[in-house]
N, C-alpha and C positions, 0 to 999 in steps of 0.2 A: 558521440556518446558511446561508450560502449556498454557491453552486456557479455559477462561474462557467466560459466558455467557455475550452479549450485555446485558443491558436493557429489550428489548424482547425473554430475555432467548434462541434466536435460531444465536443469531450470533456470530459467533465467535472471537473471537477477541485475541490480544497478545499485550503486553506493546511494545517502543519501544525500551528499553534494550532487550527483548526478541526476537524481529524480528532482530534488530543487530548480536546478539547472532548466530540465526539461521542462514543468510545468509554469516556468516562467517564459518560457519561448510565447511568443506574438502568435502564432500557428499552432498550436498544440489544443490537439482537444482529451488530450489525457487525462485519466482524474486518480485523484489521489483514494483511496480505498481505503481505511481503515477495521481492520475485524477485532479489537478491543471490545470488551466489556463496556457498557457505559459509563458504570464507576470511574472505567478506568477513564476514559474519552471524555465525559462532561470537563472535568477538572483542568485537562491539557490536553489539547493536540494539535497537529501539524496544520497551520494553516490552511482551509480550505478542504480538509480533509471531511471525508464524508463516511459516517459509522453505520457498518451494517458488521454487529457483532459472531462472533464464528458460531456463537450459541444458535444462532437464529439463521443462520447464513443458508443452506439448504431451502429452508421454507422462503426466504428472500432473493435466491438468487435470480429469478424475472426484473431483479430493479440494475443487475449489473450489466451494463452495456457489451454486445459483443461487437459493434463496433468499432471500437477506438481503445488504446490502452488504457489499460488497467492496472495503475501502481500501488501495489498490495502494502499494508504497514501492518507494524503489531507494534508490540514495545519494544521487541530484540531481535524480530525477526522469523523466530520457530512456527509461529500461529501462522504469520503471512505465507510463508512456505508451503505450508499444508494447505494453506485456501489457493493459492498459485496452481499446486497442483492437482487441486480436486475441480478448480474452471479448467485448466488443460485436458480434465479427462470427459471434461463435458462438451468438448470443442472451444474453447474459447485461446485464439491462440495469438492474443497481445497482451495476457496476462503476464506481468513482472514483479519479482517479491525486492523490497526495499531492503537491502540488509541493512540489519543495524537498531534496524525501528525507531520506536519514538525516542526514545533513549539517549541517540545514537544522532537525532537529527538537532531535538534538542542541547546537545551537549558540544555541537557542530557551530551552533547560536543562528542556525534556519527560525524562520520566521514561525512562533507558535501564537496561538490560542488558549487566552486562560478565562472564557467564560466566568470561569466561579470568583471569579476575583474581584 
């Protein structure tokens, strides 16, 4: 797997072939993260994906594990970035932002979730 530099060279990041990839490994206790809206997340999301919205995220963040990775989503990637690096500055340091997001994973034909349907 790799993990290549954000933009500001200190964030981590993984495509979302690559997060796919990982969270289907036998071993892996990484979870998938989603910071959407519910609007947005009721409707579709990534398999497995577990929503604690950026609105709320601060007052929630006791429910994000520090130990084990943390692969962030959003729809395109901007939100996940920001929540990536607001767990980095709290000590959290297996957080990684999905680029691409929902968007990007769906459009990929990764395995989604359509509740509302």
């Amino acid at each position: 797997m790799t993990f290549r530099p954000f933009p500001d060279a200190s964030l981590p990041e993984m495509t979302v072939r690559e997060a796919a990839s990982h969270l289907a490994e036998p071993e892996t206790t990484a979870i998938l993260l989603d910071v959407r809206e519910p609007y947005e997340f009721v409707p579709r999301h990534a398999q497995g994906a577990v929503n604690i919205p950026m609105s709320e995220f601060v007052a929630r963040i006791a429910e994000v594990p520090q130990d084990r990775e943390v692969l962030v989503i959003c729809e395109h990637g901007s939100r996940s970035a920001d929540v990536v690096r607001y767990l980095m500055r709290q000590g959290y340091t297996q957080a990684i932002n999905v680029d691409g997001g929902t968007e990007m994973w769906e459009s990929a034909g990764l395995p989604m979730e359509y509740p509302a349907k």
